[in-house]
C-alpha positions in Angstrom: -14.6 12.3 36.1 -15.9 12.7 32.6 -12.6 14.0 31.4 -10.8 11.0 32.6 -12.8 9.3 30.7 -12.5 10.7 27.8 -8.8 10.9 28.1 -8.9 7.5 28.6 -11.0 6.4 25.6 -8.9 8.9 23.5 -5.5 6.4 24.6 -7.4 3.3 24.0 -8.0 4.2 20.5 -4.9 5.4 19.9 -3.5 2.1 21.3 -5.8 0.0 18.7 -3.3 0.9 15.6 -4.8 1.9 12.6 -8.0 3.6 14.7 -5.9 6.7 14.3 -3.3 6.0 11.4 -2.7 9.1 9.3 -1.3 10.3 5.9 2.6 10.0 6.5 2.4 6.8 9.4 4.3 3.6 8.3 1.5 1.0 6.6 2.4 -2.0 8.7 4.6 -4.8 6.8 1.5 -7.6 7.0 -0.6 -5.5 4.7 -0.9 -6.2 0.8 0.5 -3.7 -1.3 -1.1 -3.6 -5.5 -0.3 -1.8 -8.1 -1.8 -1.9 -11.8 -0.2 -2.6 -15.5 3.6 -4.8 -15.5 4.5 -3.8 -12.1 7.9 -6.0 -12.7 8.8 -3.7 -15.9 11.1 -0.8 -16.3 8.5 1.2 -18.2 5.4 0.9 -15.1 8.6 3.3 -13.3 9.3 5.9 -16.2 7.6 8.9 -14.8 7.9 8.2 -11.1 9.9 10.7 -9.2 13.8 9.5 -7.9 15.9 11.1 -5.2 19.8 11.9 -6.0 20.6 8.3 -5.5 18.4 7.3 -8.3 16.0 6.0 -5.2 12.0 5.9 -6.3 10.0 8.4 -4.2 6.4 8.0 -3.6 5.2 5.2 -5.8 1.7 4.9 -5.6 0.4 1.9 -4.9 -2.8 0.7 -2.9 -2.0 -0.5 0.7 -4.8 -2.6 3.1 -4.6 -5.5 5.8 -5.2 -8.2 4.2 -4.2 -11.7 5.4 -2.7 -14.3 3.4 -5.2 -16.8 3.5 -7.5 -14.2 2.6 -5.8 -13.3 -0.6 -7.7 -14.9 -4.0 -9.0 -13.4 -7.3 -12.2 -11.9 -5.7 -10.3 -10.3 -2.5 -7.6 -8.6 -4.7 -10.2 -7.3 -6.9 -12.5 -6.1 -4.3 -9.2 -4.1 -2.7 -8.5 -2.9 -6.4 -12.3 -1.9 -6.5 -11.9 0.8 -3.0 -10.4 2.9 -5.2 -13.2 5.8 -6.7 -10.1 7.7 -8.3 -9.7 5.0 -11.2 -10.9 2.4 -13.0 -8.5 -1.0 -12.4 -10.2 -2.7 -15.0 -10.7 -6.2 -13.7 -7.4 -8.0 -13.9 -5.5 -9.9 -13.6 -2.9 -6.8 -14.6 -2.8 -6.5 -10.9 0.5 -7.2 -9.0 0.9 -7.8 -5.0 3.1 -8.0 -2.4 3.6 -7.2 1.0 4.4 -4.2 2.7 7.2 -6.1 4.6 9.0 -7.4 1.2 9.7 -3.5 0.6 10.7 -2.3 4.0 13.1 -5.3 4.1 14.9 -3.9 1.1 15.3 -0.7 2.8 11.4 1.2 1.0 9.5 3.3 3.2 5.9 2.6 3.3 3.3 5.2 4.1 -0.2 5.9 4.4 -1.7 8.5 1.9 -5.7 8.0 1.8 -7.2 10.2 -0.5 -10.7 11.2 -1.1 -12.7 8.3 -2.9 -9.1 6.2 -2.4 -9.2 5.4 1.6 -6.3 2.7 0.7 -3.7 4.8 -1.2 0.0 4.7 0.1 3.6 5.3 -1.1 6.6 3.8 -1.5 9.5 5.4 -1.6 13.7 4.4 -1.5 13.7 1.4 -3.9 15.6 1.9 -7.4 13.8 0.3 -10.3 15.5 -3.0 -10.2 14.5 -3.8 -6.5 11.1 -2.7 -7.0 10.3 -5.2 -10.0 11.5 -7.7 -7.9 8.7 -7.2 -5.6 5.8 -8.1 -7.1 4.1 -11.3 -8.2 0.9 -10.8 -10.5 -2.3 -11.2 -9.0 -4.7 -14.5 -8.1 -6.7 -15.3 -11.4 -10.0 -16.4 -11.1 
């Protein structure tokens, strides 16, 4: 009996979504995405690694649920803030969008937590141009 049970608590989290989300799982498309600097520039791009189809592969960016009516100046800097890794300085260089804006331009979208960065993901499968197009700059407070 106490092995159905815990096979049955081990489904029920796995059922709950994010309970169990690893490094390489798709970051659902409600989630904010934020990067740092002039997001919507060629240069924030020059050192990111391309595919054979001049494609972006694994753009860092930060990646967390974060609902719409939710989103303001403190709430984007509080996200920016989960990161240990780095200092984001405290804006408004930040740029947003949603997960879903990629992906429906064709970007993957994956979870990549790091130690002292739980929100990290990447992007990949956007070429420069699309990618700039993305983001709007941060919430000021």
């Amino acid at each position: 009996m106490k092995s159905t049970i815990n096979v049955l608590l081990v489904c029920l989290l796995g059922l709950s979504g994010t309970a169990l989300a690893k490094n390489g799982d798709p970051v659902p498309g409600t989630y904010l995405m934020a990067r740092s600097g002039a997001a919507n520039t060629d240069k924030n791009y020059e050192g990111e690694d391309r595919d054979i189809n001049n494609k972006l592969e694994q753009v860092s960016a930060l990646c967390k649920e974060l609902k719409p009516a939710d989103v303001d100046a403190e709430s984007v800097k509080k996200f920016m803030k989960s990161d240990k890794t780095r200092n984001w300085g405290d804006g408004p260089t930040w740029w947003i969008s949603r997960v879903s804006t990629a992906t429906g331009l064709g970007a993957k979208v994956v979870e990549d937590a790091q130690p002292g960065n739980p929100n990290h993901c990447l992007i990949s499968g956007l070429k420069v141009s699309q990618i700039k197009g993305i983001w709007t700059e941060s919430p000021e407070p």
